[in-house]
LOKEZA-696170 format. One record per atom (N, C-alpha, C): residue number from 1; residue in three letters; atom name; x, y, z. Coordinates in steps of 0.02 Angstrom, whole numbers, plus 50000, padded with zeros to 5 digits. Example, Ala and Ser with C-alpha at 12.3 -4.5 7.8 and 13.67 -1.06 7.14 Angstrom:
(tise 1,"ALA","N",(50660,49716,50390)),
(tise 1,"ALA","CA",(50615,49775,50390)),
(tise 1,"ALA","C",(50660,49835,50390)),
(tise 2,"SER","N",(50642,49888,50354)),
(tise 2,"SER","CA",(50684,49947,50357)),
(tise 2,"SER","C",(50645,50002,50394)),
// end
This chain:
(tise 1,"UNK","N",(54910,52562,49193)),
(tise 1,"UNK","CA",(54961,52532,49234)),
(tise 1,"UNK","C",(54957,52562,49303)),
(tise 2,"UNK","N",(54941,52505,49344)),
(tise 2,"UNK","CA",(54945,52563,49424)),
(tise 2,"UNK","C",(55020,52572,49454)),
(tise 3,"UNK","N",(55025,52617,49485)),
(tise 3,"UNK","CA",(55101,52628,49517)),
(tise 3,"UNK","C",(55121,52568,49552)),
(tise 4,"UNK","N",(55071,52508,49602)),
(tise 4,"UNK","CA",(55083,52485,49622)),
(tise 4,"UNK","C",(55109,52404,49577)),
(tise 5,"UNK","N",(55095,52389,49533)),
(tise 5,"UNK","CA",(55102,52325,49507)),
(tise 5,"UNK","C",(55181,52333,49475)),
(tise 6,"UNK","N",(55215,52272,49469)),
(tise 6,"UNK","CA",(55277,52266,49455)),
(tise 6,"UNK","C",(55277,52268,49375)),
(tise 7,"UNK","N",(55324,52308,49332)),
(tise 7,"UNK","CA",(55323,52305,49246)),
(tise 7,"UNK","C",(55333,52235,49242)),
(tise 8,"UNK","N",(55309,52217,49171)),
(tise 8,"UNK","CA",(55301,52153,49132)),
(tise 8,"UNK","C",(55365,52161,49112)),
(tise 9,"UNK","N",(55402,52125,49123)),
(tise 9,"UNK","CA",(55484,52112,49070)),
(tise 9,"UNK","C",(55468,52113,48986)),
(tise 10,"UNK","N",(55416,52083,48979)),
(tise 10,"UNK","CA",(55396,52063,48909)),
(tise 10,"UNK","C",(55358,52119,48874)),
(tise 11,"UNK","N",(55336,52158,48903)),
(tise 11,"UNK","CA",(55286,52242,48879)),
(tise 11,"UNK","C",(55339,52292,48876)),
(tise 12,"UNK","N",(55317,52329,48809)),
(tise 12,"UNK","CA",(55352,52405,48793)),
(tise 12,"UNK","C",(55313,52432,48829)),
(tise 13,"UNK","N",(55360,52482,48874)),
(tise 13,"UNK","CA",(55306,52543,48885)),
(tise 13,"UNK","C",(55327,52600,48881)),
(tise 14,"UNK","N",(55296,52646,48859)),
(tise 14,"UNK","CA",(55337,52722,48845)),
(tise 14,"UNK","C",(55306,52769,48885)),
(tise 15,"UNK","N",(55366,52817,48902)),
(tise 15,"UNK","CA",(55342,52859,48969)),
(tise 15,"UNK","C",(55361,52942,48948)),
(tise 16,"UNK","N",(55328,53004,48968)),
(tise 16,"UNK","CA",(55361,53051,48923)),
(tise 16,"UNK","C",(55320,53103,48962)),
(tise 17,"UNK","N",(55325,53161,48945)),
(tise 17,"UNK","CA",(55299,53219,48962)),
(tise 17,"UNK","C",(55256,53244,48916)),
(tise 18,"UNK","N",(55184,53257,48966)),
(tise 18,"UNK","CA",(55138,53273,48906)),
(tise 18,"UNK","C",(55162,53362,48881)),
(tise 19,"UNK","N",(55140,53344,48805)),
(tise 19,"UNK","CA",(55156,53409,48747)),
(tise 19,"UNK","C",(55129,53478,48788)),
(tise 20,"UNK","N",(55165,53529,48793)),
(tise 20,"UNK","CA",(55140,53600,48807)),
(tise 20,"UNK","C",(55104,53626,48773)),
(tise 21,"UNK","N",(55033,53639,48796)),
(tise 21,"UNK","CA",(54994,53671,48724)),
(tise 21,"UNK","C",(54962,53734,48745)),
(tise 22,"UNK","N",(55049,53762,48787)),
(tise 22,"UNK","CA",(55004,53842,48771)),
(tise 22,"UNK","C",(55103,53880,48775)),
(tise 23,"UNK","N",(55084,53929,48733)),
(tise 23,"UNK","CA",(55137,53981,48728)),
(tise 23,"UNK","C",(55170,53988,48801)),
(tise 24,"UNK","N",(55233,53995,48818)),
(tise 24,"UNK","CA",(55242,54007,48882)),
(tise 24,"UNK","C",(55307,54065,48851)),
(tise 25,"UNK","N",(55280,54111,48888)),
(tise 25,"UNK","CA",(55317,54184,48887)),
(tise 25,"UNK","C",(55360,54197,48944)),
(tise 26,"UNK","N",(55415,54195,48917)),
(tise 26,"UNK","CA",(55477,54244,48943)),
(tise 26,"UNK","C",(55480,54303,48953)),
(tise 27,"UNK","N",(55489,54318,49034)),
(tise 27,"UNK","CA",(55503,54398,49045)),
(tise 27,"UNK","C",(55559,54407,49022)),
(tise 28,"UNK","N",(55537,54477,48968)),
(tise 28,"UNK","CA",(55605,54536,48925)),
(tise 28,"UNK","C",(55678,54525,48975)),
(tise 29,"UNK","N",(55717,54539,48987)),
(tise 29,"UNK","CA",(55772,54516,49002)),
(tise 29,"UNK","C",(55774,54606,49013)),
(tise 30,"UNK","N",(55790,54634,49082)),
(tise 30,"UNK","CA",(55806,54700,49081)),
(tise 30,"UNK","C",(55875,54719,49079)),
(tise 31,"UNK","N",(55914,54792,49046)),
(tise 31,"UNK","CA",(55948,54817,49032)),
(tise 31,"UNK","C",(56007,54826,49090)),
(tise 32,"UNK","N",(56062,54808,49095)),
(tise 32,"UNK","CA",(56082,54800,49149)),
(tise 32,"UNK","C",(56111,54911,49154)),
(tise 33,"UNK","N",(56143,54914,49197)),
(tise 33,"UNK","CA",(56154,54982,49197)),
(tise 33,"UNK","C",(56221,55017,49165)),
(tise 34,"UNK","N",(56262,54953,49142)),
(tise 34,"UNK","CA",(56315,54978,49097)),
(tise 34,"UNK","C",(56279,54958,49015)),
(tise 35,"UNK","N",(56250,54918,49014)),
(tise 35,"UNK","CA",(56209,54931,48933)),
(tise 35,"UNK","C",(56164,54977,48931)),
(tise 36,"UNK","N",(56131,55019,48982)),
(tise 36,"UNK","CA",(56099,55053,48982)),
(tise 36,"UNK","C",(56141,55128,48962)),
(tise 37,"UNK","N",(56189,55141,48999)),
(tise 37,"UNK","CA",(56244,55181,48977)),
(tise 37,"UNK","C",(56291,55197,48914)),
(tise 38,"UNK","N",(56285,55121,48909)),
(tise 38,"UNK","CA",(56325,55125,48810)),
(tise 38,"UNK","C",(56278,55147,48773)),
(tise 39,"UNK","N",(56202,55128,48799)),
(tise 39,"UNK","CA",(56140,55137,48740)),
(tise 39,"UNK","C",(56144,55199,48724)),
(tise 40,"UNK","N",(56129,55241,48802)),
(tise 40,"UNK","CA",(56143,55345,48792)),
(tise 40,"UNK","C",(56181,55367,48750)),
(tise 41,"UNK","N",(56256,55327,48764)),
(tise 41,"UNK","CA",(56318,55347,48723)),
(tise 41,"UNK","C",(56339,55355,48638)),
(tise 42,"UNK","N",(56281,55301,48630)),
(tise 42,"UNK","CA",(56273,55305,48567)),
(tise 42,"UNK","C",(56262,55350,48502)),
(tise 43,"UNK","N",(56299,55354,48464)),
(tise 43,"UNK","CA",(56274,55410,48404)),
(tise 43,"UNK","C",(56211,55399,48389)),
(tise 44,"UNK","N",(56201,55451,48363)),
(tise 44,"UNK","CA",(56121,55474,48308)),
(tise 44,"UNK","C",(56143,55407,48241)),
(tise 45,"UNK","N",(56081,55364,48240)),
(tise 45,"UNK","CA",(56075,55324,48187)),
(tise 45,"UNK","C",(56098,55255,48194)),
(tise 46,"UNK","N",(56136,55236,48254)),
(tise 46,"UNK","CA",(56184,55167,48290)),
(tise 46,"UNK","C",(56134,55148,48315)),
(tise 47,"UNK","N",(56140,55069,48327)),
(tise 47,"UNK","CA",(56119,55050,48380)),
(tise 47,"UNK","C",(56145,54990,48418)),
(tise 48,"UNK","N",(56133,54935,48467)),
(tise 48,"UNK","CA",(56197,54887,48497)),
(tise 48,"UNK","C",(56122,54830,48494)),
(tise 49,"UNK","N",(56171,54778,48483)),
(tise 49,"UNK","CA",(56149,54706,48495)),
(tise 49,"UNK","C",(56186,54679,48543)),
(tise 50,"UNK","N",(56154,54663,48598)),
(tise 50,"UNK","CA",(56195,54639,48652)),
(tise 50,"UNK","C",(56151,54571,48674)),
(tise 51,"UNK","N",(56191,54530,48666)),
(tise 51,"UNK","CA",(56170,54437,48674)),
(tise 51,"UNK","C",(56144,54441,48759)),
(tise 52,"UNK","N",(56090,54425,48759)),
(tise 52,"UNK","CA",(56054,54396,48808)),
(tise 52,"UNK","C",(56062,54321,48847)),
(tise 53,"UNK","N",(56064,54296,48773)),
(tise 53,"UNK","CA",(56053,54201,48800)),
(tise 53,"UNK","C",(56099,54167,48745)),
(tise 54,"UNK","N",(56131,54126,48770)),
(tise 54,"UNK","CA",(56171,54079,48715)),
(tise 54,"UNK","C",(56250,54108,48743)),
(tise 55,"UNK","N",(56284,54073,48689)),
(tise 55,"UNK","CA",(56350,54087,48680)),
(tise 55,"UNK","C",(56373,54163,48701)),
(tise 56,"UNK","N",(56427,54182,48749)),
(tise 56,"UNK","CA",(56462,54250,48742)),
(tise 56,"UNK","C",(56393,54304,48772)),
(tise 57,"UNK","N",(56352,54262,48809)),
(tise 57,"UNK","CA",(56302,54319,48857)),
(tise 57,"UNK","C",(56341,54385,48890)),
(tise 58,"UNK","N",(56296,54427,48870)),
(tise 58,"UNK","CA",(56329,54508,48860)),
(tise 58,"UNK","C",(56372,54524,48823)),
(tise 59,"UNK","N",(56393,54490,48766)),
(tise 59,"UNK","CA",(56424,54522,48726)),
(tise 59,"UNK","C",(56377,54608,48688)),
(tise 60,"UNK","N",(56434,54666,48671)),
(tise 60,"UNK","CA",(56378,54691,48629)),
(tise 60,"UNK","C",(56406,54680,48569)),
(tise 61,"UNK","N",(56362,54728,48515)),
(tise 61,"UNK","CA",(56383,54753,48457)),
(tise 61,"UNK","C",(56373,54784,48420)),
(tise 62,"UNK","N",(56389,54822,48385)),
(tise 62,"UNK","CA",(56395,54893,48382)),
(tise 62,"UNK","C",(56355,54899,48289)),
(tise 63,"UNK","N",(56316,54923,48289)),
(tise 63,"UNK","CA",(56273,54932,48235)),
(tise 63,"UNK","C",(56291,54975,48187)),
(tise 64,"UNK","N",(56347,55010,48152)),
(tise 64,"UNK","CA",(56353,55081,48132)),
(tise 64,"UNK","C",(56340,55082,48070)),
(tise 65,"UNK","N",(56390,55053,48028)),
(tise 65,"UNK","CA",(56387,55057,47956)),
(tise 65,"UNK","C",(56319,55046,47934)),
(tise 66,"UNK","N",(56318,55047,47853)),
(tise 66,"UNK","CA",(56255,55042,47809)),
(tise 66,"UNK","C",(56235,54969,47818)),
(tise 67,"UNK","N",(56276,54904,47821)),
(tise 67,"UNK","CA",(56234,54836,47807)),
(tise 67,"UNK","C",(56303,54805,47873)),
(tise 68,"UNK","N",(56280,54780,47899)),
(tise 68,"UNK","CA",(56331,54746,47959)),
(tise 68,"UNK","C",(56288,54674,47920)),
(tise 69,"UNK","N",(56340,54601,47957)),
(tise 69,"UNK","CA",(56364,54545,47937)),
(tise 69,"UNK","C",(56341,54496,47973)),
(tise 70,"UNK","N",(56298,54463,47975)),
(tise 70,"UNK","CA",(56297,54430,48043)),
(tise 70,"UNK","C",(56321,54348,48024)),
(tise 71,"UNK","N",(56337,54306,48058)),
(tise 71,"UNK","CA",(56336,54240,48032)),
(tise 71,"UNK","C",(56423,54204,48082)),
(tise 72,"UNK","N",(56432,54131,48054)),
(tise 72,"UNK","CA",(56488,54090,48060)),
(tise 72,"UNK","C",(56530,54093,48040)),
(tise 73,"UNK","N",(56558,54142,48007)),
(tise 73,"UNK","CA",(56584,54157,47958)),
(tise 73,"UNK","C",(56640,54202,47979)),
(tise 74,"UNK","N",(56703,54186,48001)),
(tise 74,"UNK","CA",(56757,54240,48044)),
(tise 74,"UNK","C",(56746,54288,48011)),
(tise 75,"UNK","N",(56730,54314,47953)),
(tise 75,"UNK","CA",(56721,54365,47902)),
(tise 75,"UNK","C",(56665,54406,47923)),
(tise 76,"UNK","N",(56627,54372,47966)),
(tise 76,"UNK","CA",(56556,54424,47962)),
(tise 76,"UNK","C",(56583,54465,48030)),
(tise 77,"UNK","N",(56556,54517,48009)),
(tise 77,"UNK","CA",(56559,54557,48057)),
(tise 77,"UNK","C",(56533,54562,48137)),
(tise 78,"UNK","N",(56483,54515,48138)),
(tise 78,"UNK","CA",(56439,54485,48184)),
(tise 78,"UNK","C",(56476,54417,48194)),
(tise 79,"UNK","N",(56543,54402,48224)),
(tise 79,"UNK","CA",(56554,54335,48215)),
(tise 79,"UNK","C",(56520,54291,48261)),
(tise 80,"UNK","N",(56464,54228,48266)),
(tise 80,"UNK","CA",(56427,54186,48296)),
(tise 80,"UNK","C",(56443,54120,48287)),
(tise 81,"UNK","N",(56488,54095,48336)),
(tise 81,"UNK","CA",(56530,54032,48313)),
(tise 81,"UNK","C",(56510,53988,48341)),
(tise 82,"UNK","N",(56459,53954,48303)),
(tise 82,"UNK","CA",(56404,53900,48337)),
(tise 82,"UNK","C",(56374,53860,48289)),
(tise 83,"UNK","N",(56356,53796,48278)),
(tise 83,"UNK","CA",(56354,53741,48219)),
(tise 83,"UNK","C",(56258,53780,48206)),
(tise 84,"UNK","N",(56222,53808,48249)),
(tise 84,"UNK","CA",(56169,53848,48232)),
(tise 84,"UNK","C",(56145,53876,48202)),
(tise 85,"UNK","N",(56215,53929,48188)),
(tise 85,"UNK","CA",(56223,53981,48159)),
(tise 85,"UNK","C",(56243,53970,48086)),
(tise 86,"UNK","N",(56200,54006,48023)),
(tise 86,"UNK","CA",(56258,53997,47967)),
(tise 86,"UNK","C",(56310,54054,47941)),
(tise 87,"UNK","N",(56350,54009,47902)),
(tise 87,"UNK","CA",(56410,54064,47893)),
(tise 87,"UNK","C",(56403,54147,47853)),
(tise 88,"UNK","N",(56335,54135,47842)),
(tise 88,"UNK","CA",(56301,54207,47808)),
(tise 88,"UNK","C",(56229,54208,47810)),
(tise 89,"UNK","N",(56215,54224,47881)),
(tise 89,"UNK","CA",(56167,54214,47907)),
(tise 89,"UNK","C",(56105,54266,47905)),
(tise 90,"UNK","N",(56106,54326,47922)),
(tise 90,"UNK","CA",(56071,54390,47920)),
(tise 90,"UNK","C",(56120,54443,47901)),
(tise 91,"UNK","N",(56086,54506,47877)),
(tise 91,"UNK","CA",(56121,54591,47894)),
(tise 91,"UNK","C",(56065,54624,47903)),
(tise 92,"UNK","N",(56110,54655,47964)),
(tise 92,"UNK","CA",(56091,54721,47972)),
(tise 92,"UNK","C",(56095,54800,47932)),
(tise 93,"UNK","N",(56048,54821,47919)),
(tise 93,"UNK","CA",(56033,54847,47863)),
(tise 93,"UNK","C",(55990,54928,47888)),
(tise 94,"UNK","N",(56052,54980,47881)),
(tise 94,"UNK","CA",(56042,55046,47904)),
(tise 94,"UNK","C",(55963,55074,47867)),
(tise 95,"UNK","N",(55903,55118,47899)),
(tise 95,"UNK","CA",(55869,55118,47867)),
(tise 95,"UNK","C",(55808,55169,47916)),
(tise 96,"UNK","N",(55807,55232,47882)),
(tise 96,"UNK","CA",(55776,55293,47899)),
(tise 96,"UNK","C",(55792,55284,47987)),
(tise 97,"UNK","N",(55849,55298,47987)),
(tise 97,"UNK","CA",(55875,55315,48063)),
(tise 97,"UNK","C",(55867,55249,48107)),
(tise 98,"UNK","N",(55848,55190,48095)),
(tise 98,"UNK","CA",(55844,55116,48103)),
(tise 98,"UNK","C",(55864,55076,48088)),
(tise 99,"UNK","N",(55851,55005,48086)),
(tise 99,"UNK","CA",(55873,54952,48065)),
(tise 99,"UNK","C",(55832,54910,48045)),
(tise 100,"UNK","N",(55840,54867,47984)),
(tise 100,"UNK","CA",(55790,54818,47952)),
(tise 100,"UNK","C",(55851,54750,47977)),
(tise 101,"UNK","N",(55822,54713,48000)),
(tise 101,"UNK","CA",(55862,54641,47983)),
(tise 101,"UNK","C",(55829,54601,47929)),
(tise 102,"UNK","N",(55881,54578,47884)),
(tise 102,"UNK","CA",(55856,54516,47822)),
(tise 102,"UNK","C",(55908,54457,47831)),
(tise 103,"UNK","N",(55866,54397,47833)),
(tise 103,"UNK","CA",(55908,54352,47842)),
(tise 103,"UNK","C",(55927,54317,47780)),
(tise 104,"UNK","N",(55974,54303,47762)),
(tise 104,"UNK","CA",(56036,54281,47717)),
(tise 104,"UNK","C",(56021,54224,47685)),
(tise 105,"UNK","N",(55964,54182,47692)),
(tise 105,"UNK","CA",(55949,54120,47662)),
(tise 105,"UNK","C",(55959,54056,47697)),
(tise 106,"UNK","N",(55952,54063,47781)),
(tise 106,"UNK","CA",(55997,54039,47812)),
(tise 106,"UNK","C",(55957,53965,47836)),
(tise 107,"UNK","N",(55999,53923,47840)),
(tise 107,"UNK","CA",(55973,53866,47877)),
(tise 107,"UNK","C",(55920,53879,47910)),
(tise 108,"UNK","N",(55934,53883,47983)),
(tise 108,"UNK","CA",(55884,53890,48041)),
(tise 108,"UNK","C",(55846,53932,48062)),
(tise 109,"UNK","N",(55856,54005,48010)),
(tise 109,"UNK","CA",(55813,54066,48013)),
(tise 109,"UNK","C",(55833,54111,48055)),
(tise 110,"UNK","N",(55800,54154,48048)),
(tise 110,"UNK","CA",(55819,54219,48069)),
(tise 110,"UNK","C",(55748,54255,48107)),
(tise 111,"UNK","N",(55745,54239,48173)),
(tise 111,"UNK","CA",(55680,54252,48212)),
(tise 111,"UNK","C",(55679,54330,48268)),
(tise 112,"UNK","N",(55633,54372,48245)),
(tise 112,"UNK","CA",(55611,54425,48303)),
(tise 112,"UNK","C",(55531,54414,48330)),
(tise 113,"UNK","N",(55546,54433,48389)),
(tise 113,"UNK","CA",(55526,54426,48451)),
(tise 113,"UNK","C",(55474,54337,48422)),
(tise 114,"UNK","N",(55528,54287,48427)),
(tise 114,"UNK","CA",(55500,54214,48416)),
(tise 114,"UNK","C",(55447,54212,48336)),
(tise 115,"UNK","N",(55478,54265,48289)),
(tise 115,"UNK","CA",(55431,54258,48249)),
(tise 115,"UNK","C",(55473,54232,48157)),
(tise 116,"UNK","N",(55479,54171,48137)),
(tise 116,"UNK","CA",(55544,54191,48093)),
(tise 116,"UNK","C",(55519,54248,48026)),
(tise 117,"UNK","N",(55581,54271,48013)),
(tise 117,"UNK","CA",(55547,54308,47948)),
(tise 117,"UNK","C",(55609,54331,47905)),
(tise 118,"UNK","N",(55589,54342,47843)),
(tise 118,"UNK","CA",(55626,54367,47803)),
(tise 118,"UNK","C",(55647,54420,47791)),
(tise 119,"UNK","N",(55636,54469,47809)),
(tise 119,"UNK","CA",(55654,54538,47826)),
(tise 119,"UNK","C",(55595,54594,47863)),
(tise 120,"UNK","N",(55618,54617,47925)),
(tise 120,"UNK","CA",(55595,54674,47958)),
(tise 120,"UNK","C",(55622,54721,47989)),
(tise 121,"UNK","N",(55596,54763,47984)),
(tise 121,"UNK","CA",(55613,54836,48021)),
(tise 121,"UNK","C",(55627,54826,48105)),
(tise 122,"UNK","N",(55662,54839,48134)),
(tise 122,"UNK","CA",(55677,54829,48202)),
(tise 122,"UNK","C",(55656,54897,48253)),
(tise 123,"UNK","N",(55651,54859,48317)),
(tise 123,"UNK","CA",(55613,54939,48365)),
(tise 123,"UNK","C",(55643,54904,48437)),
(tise 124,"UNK","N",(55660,54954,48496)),
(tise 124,"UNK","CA",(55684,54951,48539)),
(tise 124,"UNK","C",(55685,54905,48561)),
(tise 125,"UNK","N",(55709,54865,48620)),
(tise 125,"UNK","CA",(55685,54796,48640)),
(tise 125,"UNK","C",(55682,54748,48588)),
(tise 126,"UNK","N",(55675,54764,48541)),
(tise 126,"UNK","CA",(55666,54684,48488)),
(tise 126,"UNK","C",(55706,54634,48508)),
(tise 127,"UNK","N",(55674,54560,48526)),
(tise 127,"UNK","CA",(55729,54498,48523)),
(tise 127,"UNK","C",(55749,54481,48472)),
(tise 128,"UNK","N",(55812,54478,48445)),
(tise 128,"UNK","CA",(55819,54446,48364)),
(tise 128,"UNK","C",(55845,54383,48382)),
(tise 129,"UNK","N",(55848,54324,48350)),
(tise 129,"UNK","CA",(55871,54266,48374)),
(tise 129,"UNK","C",(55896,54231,48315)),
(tise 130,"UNK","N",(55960,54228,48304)),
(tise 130,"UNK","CA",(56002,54189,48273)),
(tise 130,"UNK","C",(56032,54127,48296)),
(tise 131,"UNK","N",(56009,54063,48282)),
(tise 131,"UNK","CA",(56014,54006,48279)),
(tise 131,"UNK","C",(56011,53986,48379)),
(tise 132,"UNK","N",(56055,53986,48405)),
(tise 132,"UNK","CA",(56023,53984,48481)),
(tise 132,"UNK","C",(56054,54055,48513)),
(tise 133,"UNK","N",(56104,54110,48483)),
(tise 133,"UNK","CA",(56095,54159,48501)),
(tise 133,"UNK","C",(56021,54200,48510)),
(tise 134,"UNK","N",(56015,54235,48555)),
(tise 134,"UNK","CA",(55951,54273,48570)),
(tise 134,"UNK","C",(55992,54352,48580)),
(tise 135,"UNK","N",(55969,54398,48570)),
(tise 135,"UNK","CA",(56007,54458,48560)),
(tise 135,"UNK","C",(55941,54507,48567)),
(tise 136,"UNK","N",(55958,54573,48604)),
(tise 136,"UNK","CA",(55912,54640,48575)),
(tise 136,"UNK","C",(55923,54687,48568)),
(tise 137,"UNK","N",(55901,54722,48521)),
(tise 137,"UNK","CA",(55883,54775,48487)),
(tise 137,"UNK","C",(55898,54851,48514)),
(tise 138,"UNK","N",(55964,54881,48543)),
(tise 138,"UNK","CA",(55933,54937,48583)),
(tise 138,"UNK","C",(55972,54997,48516)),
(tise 139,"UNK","N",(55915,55034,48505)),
(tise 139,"UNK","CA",(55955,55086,48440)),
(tise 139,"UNK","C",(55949,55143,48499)),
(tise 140,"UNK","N",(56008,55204,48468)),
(tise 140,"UNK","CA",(56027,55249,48490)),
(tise 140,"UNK","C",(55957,55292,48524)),
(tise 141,"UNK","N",(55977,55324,48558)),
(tise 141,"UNK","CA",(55906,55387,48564)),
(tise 141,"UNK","C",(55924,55458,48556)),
(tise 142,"UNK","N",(55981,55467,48529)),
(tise 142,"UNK","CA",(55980,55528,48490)),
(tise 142,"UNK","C",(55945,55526,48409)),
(tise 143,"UNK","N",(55941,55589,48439)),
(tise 143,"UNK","CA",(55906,55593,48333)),
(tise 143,"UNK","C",(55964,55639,48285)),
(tise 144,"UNK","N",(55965,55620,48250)),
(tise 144,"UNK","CA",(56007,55629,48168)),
(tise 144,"UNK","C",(56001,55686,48170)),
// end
């Protein structure tokens, strides 16, 4: 079809954006200087999830106990109130001075750094991404 000729009334034509066929990477999202400050503050064995992208950007949250809650669920401890999200979605799961996330069986999965999975060990910076929440990873830097 050239740009110049007038459309046929009588012809479908479909118009669209060709498919992306290469990974396109997002720069890490840096630490602003009051999350950088709660991170220090932190006890030996804690660590904070603080939302990056989605709903309630900069929220944190506070990692302490043995299994934290994540999900839709006013009940979870992680409350994520978004049709995305399910109501028992992942926990966080205390583990040799770290954190494992396992996700809960959940609809839309439970993805770090864009990868989904069923349970892993977590490390500084990690993106965890619950349904269109995006969140990371900052554990304490004291030691036990």
């Amino acid at each position: 079809m050239s740009d110049n000729q007038p459309l046929d009334p009588t012809a479908t034509s479909i118009f669209g954006l060709a498919p992306v066929t290469e990974d396109v990477e997002e720069a890490p999202v840096a630490l602003s200087a009051r999350d950088r400050e709660a991170v220090e503050a932190l006890p030996a064995g804690s660590a904070l999830l603080i939302v990056q992208r989605g709903p309630n950007t900069g929220a944190r949250f506070l990692l302490d106990p043995e299994v934290t809650n994540a999900g839709r669920s006013p009940k979870a401890d992680i409350f994520l109130d978004d049709v995305t999200v399910s109501r028992k979605h992942c926990q966080f799961i205390a583990s040799n001075g770290g954190h494992i996330v396992r996700d809960s069986g959940s609809l839309n999965g439970t993805y770090v750094n864009r990868e989904r999975v069923d349970s892993i060990e977590l490390h500084a910076g990690d993106e965890v991404q619950i349904g269109k929440y995006r969140l990371t990873y900052q554990p304490s830097t004291k030691q036990a």
